[in-house]
C-alpha positions in Angstrom: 111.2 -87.6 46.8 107.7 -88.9 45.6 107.3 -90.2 42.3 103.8 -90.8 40.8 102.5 -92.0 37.5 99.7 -91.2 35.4 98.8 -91.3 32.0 98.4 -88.7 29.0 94.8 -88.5 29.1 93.9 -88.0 33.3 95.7 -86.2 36.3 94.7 -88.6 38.8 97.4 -90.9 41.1 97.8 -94.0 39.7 100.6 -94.8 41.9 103.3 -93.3 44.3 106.9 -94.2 45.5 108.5 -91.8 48.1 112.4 -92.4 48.4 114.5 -90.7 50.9 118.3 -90.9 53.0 121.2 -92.5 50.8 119.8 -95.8 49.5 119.6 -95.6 45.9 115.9 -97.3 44.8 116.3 -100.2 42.1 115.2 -99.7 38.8 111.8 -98.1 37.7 109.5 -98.5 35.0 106.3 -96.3 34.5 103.2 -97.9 33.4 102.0 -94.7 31.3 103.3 -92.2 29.2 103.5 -89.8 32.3 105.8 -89.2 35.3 105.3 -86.9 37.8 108.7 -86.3 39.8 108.3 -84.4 43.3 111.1 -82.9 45.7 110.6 -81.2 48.7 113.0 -79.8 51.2 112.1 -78.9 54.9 114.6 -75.9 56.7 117.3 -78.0 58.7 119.6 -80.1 57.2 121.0 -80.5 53.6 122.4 -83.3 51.4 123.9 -83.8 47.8 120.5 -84.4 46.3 120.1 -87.0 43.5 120.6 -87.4 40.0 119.3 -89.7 37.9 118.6 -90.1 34.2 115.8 -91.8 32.4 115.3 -93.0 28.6 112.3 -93.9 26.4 110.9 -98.0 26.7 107.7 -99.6 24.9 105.0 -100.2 27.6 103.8 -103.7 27.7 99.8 -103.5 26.8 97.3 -106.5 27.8 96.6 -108.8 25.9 94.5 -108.9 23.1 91.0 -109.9 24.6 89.2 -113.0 23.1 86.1 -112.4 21.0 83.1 -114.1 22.0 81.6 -116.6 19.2 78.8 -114.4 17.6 80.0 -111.1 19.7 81.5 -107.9 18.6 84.2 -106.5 20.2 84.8 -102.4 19.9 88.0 -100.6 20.9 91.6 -101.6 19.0 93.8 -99.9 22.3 94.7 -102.2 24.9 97.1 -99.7 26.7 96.7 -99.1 30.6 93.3 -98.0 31.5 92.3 -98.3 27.9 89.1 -99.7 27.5 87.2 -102.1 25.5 83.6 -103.0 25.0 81.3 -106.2 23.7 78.1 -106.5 22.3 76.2 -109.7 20.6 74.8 -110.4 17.0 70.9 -109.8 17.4 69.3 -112.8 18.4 71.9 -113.7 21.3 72.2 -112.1 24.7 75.4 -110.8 26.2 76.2 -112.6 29.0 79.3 -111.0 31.7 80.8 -108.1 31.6 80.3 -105.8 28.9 83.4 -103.2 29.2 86.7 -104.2 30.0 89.8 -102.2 31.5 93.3 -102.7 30.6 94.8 -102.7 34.4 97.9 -100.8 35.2 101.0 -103.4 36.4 103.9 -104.7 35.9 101.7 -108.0 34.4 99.0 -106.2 32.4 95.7 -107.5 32.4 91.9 -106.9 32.1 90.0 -106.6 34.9 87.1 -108.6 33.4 87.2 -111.9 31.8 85.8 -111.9 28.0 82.0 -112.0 28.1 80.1 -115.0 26.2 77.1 -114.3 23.7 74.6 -116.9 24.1 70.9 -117.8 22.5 68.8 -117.7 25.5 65.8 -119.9 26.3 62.9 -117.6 26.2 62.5 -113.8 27.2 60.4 -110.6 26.1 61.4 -108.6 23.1 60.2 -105.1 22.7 61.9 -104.0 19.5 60.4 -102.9 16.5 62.8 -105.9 14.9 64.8 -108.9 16.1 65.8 -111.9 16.1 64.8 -115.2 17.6 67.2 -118.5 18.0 66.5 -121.6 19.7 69.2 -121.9 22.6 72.4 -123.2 21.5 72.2 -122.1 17.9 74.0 -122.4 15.7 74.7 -125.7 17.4 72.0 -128.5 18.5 69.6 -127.1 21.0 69.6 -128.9 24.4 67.3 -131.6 24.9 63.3 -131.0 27.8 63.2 -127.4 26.5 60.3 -125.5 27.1 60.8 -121.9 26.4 58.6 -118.8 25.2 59.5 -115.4 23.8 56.7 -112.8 24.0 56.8 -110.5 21.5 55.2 -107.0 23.2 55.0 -104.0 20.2 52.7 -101.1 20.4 49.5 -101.1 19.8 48.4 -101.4 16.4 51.1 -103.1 15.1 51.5 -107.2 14.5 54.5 -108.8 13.8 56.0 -110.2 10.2 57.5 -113.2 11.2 60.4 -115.1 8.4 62.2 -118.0 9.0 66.2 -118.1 7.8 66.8 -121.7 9.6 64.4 -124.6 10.7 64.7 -128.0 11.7 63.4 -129.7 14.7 63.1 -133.9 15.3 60.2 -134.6 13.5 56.5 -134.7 15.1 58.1 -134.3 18.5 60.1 -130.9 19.0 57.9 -128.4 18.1 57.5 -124.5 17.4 54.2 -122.9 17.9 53.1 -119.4 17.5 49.8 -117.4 19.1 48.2 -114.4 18.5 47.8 -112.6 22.2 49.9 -112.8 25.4 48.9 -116.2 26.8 49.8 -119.8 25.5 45.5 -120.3 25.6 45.9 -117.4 23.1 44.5 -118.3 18.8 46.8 -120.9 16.9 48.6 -118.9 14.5 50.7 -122.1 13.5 52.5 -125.3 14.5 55.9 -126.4 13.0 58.3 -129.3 13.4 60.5 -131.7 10.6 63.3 -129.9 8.5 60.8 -127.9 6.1 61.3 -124.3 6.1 58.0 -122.9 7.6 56.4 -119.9 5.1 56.4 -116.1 6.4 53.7 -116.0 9.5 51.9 -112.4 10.4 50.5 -112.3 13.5 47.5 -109.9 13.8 48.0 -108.5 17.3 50.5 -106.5 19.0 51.5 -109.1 21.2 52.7 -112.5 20.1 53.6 -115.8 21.8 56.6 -118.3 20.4 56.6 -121.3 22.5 59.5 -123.8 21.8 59.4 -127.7 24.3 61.6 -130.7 23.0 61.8 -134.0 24.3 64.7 -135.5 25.6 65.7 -137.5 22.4 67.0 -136.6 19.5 68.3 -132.9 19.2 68.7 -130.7 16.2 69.9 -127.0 15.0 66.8 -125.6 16.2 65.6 -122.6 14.1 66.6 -119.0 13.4 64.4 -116.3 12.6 63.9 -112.5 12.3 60.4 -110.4 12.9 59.6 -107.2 11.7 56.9 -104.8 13.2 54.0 -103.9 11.1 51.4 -101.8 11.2 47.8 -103.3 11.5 44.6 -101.9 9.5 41.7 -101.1 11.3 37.9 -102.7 10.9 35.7 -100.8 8.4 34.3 -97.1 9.8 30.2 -98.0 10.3 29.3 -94.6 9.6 26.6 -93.2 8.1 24.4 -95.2 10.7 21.0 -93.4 9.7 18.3 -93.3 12.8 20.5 -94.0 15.4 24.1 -93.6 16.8 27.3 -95.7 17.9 28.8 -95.7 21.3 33.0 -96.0 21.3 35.1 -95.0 18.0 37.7 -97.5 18.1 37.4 -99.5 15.4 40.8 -101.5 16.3 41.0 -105.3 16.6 39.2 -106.6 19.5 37.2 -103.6 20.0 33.3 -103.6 19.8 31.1 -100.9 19.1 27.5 -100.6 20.3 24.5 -99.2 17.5 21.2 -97.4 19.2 18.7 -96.5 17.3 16.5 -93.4 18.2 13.4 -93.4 19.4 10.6 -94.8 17.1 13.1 -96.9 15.3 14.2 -100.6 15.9 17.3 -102.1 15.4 17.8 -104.9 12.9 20.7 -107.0 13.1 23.4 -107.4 16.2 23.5 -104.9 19.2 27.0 -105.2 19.4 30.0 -105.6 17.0 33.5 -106.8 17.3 36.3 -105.3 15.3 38.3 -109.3 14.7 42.3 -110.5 14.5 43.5 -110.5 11.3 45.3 -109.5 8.4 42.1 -107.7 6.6 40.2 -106.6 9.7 36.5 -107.7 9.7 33.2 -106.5 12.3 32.0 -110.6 13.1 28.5 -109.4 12.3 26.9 -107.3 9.2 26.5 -103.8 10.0 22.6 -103.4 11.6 20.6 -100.7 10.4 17.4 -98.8 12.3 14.2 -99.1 10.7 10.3 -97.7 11.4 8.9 -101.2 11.3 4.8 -102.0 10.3 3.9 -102.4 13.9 4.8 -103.8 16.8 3.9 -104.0 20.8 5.1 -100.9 22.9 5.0 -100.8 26.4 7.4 -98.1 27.2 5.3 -95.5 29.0 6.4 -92.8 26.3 7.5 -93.1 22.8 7.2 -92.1 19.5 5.6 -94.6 16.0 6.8 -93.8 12.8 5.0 -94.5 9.9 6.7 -97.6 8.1 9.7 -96.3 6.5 10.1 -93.3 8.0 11.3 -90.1 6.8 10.5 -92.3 3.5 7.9 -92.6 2.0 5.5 -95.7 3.4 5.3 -98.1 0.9 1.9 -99.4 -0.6 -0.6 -102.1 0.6 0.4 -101.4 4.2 -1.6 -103.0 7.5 0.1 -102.3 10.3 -0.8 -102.7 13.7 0.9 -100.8 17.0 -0.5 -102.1 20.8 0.3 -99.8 23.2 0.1 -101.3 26.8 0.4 -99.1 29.7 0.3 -99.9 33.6 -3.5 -100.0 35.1 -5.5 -97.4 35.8 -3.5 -94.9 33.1 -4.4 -93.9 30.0 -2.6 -93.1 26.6 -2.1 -89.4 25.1 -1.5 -89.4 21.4 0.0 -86.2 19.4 0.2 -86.3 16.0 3.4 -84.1 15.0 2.8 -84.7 11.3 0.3 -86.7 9.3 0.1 -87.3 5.3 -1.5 -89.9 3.9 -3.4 -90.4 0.8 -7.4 -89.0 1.7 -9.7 -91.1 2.9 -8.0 -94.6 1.3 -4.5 -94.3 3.4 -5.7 -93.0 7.2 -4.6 -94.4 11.1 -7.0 -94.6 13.8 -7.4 -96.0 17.2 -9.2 -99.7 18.0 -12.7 -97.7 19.3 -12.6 -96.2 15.7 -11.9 -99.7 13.8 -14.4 -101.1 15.5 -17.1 -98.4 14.6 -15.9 -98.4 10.7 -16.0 -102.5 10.7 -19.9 -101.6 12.0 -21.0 -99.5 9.2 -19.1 -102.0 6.8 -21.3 -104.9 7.7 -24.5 -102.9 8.0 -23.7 -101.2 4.7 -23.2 -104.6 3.2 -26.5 -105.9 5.1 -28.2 -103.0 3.0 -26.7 -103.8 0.0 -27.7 -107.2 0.2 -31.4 -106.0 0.8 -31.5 -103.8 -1.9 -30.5 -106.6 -4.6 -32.9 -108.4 -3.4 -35.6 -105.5 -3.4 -34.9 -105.1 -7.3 -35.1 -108.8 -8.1 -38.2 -109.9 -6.2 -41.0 -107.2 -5.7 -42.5 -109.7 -3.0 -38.8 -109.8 -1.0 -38.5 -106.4 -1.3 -42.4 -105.3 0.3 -41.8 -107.6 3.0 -38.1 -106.1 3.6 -38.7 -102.4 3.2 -39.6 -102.0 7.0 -36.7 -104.0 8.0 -34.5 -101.2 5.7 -35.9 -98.4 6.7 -34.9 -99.8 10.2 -31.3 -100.1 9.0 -30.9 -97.1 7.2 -31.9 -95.6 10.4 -29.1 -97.5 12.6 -27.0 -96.3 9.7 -28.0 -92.7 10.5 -27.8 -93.1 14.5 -24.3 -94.2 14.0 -23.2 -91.5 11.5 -24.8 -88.9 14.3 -22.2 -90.7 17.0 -19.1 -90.3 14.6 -19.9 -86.7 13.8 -20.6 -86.4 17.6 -17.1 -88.2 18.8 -15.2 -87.1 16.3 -16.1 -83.4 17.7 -15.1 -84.5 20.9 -12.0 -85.8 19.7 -10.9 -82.9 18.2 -12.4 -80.7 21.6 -9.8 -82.8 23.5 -6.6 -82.3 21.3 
C-alpha cells in the first residue's frame, strides 16, 4: 500500500510511504490537507487487507518569519509550501533572499533565513524618484566612507533634490553634489554641520552624490528624496535673416553653428552653446549677418552687397571692396541690380576713381584760373594760353571716358 501526501492547491508528490506483509506501520501524520491512499493487488496470493481509520488534526505551520528593520513583508499564510515575500522601504536595498517557502516536515521551517534591508554605500539609481541614505541610517554612518550614487534619468530631465535628514561632523564629513557623470563634473554644492541643506536642482540628466568621512567622529548621516524634472530648452535662434543654422538641438550642452550666405558677414560668435541650468541660456548673444561698407575679398567668386542689403543703404556712405585674385587672372563683374541715387550715389572700379579724381583737380585748376582771369586783366592775358591748354586736356579726357565707357559696355 503507498501513501502519498500533497496539498489542496497542487497534484504533485510531496512524499510516499509504501507498507506491505503484517507489520502494522506506527502512527501517521500528513503535512497537508491531502492524502492520497493507493492499494494494489497482483494475481497470486491473498490476505485480510487492512483497516484503519483516520480523524481531523491542526497542521503545525512555520513560524512567523522576522521582519527586517525598514522591510516589508507580504503574505499572512505560513502553511506548507506557502510562501512569503520581502521588499525594503525606498532608500535601502534588500539584501538575501527575497521569497521564502514554508517547508513540508515534521519540524516546519523556511527554507531561507529572513533577508536584511540595508542603506548601501553608493550605487546607480535609474528611477524617475528615490531615495538616498547615507549607510547605516537611521543609525551613525560608519567611519573612511567614500561613496557615490549616480543619478542616470533620461535625457532632458534634471533632478529636484530635498533633504528630510542632515547632519555630518562638522567641516570634515562631507556631501557634495555635481552636475554630469564624473566627480571633475560643475559644483552644484557642498554640505557638512547639522543645518538642513535647501532643495538643490541639478540641471543635467545625470547627477553625481559623493559622500567620504574621516575616521573620527560619526553621525546620522542624511536622508533624502529626488524627484525627476523636466529641463527647458535654450531659446529657438530663429528668424536668423541672411544666413542659416546647422544642428536643431537646442538642449543643454548643445551648440549650434550660424552661416551666413554669400555677400554677407557674420557679426558676433560662429558657434553657440546651449548652457546647464535652471533657465537655459546660449553663452554668447545671438550673431546676426550683415552686408558690411567694404571689406577685402579674396575668394575667387563671390557676391558684394550694397551696405545694408536688401535695405536700403544708408546715407553718407564710402565704402571700399579690394578684390585680390591669384596672378595672371583677372576679375569679371555682373551687376544683377543697381539703384542708386543719379549721378550723386554711383560705384565704380579703381581705373574709374582715378580718372574722376583727374578731371576733379583739373576742373579745380581751371577754376582757380578763371578767378583770377576776372580779378586781374594782366593774370588773366598771360593765363589764357595756359587755359585754353587745359580746357583742351579737359576735352581729351572727356573723349577717353566716352570712348571706355563704350568699351565697357561692348564688353558686358
Amino acid at each position: 500500500m503507498h501513501i502519498l501526501q500533497s496539498n489542496q492547491f497542487q497534484k504533485d508528490k510531496i512524499k510516499s510511504n509504501s507498507f506491505s506483509r503484517t507489520t502494522a506501520p506506527a502512527l501517521l501524520n500528513s503535512t497537508s490537507n491531502q492524502l492520497y491512499l493507493h492499494f494494489h493487488t497482483d494475481i497470486s496470493v491473498v490476505a485480510a487487507g487492512f483497516h484503519l481509520e483516520y480523524k481531523t488534526v491542526g497542521l503545525t505551520t512555520c513560524p512567523e518569519p522576522v521582519i527586517p528593520a525598514n522591510g516589508i513583508k507580504n503574505g499572512d499564510r505560513y502553511m506548507v509550501n506557502e510562501v512569503v515575500s520581502f521588499s525594503c522601504e525606498p532608500g535601502y536595498v534588500l539584501q538575501g533572499h527575497s521569497h521564502m517557502t514554508c517547508m513540508p516536515g515534521t519540524v516546519r521551517r523556511w527554507n531561507y533565513p529572513p533577508p536584511l534591508c540595508i542603506a548601501k554605500c553608493g550605487g546607480i539609481l535609474y528611477d524617475m524618484s528615490n531615495v538616498v541614505l547615507s549607510p547605516g541610517f537611521p543609525g551613525n554612518y560608519p567611519g573612511n566612507l567614500d561613496c557615490t550614487w549616480r543619478i542616470m534619468l533620461p535625457v532632458g530631465y534634471g533632478a529636484h533634490i530635498q533633504f528630510l535628514n542632515f547632519t555630518s561632523e562638522d567641516n570634515h564629513d562631507f556631501l557634495e553634489f555635481r552636475n554630469g557623470p564624473h566627480h571633475s563634473s560643475s559644483l552644484i554644492g557642498q554640505f557638512s554641520g547639522s543645518q538642513l541643506p535647501p532643495p538643490i536642482l541639478s540641471s543635467t540628466h545625470e547627477t553625481v552624490i559623493h559622500f567620504y568621512s574621516d575616521h573620527s567622529e560619526n553621525r546620522q548621516g542624511f536622508k533624502l528624496t529626488y524627484q525627476a524634472y523636466e529641463l527647458q530648452n535654450c531659446q529657438d535662434p530663429y528668424p536668423f535673416h541672411n544666413g542659416y543654422i546647422i544642428n536643431s538641438d537646442f538642449n543643454a550642452g548643445q551648440s549650434i553653428t550660424f552661416e551666413c550666405f554669400p555677400g554677407y558677414v557674420l557679426v558676433g560668435h560662429h558657434v553657440l552653446t546651449c548652457q546647464h541650468g535652471i533657465n537655459r541660456k546660449w553663452n554668447h548673444p545671438f550673431p546676426h549677418c550683415e552686408a558690411p561698407c567694404g571689406y577685402n575679398v579674396t575668394a575667387p567668386n563671390g557676391t558684394i552687397f550694397s551696405p545694408e542689403y536688401p535695405n536700403e543703404y544708408p546715407d553718407s556712405q564710402d565704402c571700399t571692396w579690394l578684390i585680390t585674385v591669384p596672378h595672371g587672372h583677372g576679375v569679371y563683374i555682373n551687376f544683377t541690380l543697381l539703384q542708386t541715387e543719379p549721378v550723386t550715389d554711383y560705384i565704380a572700379t579703381r581705373l574709374m576713381l582715378l580718372l574722376l579724381s583727374y578731371i576733379k583737380q583739373i576742373i579745380t585748376q581751371i577754376e582757380l584760373c578763371l578767378l583770377t582771369f576776372v580779378i586781374c586783366s594782366q593774370c588773366a592775358k598771360q593765363d589764357f594760353k595756359k587755359s585754353s591748354v587745359v580746357f583742351e586736356v579737359v576735352k581729351l579726357f572727356t573723349q577717353s571716358m566716352i570712348l571706355m565707357k563704350n568699351k565697357i559696355k561692348w564688353n558686358i
